[in-house]
C-alpha positions as CSV (number, residue, x, y, z in Angstrom):
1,X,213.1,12.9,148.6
2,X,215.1,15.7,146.8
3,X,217.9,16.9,148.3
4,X,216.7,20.5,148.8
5,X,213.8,19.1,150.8
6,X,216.3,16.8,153.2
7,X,218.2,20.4,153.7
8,X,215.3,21.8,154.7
9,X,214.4,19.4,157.5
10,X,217.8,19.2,158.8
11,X,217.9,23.1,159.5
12,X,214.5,22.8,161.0
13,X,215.5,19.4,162.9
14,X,218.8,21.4,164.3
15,X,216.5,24.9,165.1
16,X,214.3,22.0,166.9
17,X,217.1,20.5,169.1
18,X,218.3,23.9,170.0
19,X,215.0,25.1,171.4
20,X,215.3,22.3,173.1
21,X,218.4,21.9,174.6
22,X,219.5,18.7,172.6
23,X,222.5,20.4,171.4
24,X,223.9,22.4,174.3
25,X,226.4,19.0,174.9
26,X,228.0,20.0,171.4
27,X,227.3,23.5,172.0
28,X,229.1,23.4,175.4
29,X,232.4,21.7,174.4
30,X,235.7,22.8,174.8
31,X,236.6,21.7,171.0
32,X,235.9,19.4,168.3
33,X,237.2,16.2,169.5
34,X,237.4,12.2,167.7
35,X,234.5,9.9,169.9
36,X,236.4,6.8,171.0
37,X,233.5,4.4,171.1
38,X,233.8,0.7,170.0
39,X,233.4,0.7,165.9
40,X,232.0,-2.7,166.3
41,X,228.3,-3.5,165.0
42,X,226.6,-3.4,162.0
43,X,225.9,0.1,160.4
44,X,224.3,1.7,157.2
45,X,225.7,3.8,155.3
46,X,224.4,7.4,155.7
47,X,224.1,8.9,152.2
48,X,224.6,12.5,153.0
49,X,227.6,12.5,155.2
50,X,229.4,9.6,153.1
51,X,231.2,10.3,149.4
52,X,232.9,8.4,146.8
53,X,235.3,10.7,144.6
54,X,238.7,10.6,142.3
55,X,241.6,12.2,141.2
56,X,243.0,11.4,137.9
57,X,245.6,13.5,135.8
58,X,244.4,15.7,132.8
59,X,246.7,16.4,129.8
60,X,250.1,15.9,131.6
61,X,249.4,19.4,133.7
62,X,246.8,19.3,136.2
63,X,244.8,16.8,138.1
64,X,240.6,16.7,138.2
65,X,238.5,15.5,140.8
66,X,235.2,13.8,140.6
67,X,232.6,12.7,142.7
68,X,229.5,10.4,142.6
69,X,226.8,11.6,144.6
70,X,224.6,8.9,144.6
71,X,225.9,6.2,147.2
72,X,223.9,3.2,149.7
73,X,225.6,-0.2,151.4
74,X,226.3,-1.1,154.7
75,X,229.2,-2.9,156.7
76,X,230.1,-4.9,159.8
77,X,232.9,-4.2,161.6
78,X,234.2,-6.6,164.5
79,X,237.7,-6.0,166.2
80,X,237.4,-9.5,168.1
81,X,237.1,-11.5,165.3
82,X,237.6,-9.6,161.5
83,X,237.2,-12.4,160.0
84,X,233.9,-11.1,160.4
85,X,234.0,-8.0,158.7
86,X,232.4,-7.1,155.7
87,X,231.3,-4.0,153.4
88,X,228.9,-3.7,150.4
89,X,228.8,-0.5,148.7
90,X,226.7,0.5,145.7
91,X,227.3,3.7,143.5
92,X,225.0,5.1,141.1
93,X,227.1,5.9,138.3
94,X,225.1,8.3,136.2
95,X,225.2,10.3,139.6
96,X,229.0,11.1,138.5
97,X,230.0,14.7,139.2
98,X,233.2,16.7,137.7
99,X,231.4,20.2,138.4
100,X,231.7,20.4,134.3
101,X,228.1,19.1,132.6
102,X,230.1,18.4,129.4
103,X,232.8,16.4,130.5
104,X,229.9,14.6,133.0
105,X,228.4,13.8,129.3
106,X,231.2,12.2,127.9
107,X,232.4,10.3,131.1
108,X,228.9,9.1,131.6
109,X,229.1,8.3,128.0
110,X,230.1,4.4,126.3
111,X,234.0,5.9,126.2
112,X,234.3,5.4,129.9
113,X,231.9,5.0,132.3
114,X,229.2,3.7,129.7
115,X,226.0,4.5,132.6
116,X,223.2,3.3,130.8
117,X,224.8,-0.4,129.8
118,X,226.7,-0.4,133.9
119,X,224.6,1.7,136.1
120,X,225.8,0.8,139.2
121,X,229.1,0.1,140.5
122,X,229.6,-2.3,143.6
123,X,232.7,-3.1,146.2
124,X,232.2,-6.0,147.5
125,X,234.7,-7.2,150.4
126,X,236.5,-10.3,150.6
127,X,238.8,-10.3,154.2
128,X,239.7,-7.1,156.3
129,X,243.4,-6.9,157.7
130,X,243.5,-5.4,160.5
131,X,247.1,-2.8,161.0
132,X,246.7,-1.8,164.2
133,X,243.8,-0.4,166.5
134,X,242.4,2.1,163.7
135,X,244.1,0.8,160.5
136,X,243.9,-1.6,158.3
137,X,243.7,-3.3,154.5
138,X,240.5,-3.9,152.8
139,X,240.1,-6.5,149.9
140,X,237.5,-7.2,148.3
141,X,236.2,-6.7,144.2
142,X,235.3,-3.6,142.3
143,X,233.3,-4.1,139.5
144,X,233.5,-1.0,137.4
145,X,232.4,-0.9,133.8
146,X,230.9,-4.9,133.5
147,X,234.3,-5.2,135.0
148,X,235.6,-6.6,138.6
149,X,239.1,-6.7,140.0
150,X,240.3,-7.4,143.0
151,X,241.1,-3.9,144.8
152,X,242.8,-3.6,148.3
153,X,242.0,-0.3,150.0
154,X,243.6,1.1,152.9
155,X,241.7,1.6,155.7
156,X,241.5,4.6,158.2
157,X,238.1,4.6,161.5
158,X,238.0,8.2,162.4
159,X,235.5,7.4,165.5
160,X,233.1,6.0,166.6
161,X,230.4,6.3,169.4
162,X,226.7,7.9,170.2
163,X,225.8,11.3,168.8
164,X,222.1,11.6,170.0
165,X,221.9,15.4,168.9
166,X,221.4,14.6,165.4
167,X,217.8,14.0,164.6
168,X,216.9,10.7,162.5
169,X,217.9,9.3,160.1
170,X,221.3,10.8,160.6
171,X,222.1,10.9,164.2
172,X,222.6,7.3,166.9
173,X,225.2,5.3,166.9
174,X,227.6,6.3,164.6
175,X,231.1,5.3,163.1
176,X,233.0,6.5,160.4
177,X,236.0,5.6,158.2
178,X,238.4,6.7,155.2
179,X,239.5,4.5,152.5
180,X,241.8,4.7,149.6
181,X,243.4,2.5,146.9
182,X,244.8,3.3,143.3
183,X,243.3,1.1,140.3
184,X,244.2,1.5,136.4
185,X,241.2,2.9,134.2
186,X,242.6,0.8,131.8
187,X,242.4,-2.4,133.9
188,X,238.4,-2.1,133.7
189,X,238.0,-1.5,129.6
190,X,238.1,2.3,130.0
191,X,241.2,3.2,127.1
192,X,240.2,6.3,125.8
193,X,242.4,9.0,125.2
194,X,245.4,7.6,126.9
195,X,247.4,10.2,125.7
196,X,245.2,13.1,127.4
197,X,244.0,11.4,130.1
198,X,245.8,9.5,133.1
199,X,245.5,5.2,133.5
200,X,246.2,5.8,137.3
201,X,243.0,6.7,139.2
202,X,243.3,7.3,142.9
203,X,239.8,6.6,144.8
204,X,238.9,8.0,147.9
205,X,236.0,6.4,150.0
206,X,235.1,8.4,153.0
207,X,232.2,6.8,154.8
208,X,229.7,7.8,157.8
209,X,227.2,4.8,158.8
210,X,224.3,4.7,161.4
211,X,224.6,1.8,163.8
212,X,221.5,-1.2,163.0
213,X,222.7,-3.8,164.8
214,X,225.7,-4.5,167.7
């Protein structure tokens, strides 16, 4: 389903659940506010209110920011016993997005991201370390580029709990969670340019997931 169709539905879903009252909880609050529900459960990710993007530094002056836009997985989260805990992410790399088509060719191209040999990239974790309530440490393997590497992200829940206003397939039970870790470009086979473009890449994963299973 194109995304221009999805967008469509969700403004008639939302005109729908305000003729009918389903929003008027939202609607009636005092301010936006964090839901303090337990995180624990299993939960896919929700593709359009989850994104993987970057930073990395251009020619010694600026920084650019990209995007993929094409993202799926699911975790389990369990504050009893992390041991538990798991997350499996896949990324479409061709869906790579720098808001400039030609640098999108190249970087899609066999200099970097290479997206017809490698077209997905995966994070697969290994242990969660729990650092506090709402924090914690994330290892597990990227593979990037034919590449994986052990990556330890740092780990963030923003909330959790029911929001039964949203229609399906976006509203339920829902959690959601920030993640970030730094990895060298040069680590996974991606060289070019070195002295244009940064080794240090700084990855941002923020993630919304509907609740499957407790």
């Amino acid at each position: 389903m194109s995304s221009n169709r999805l967008a469509r539905l969700f403004r008639l879903a939302l005109v729908s659940c305000a003729a009918s009252g389903a929003l008027a909880p939202i609607a009636q609050a005092a301010s936006y506010h964090r839901l303090t529900g337990s995180p624990n459960g299993t939960y896919r990710i929700d593709p359009n209110h989850s994104l993987a993007w970057f930073t990395i530094g251009h020619a010694g002056v600026a920084v650019v920011v990209g995007r993929f836009d094409k993202m799926s997985g699911s975790y389990t989260f369990n504050t009893a016993q992390p041991s538990r805990d798991r997350v499996d992410i896949r990324i479409a790399t061709s869906s790579l997005n720098t808001n400039f088509a030609m640098r999108d060719h190249d970087l899609r191209g066999p200099d970097f991201f290479n997206a017809r040999e490698f077209p997905t990239i995966t994070f697969r974790s290994t242990r969660y370390q729990p650092q506090g309530p709402h924090a914690g440490r994330l290892y597990g393997r990227l593979t990037l580029h034919g590449v994986t590497h052990p990556v330890v992200f740092r780990v963030r829940e923003i909330g959790a709990g029911l929001v039964a206003a949203l229609p399906k397939p976006w509203g339920g039970y829902l959690s959601g969670y920030e993640a970030t870790a730094t990895i060298r470009r040069s680590a996974f086979g991606m060289k070019a340019y070195p002295g244009m473009i940064g080794n240090r890449v700084h990855l941002h994963v923020n993630i919304e997931g509907v609740r499957t299973a407790r």
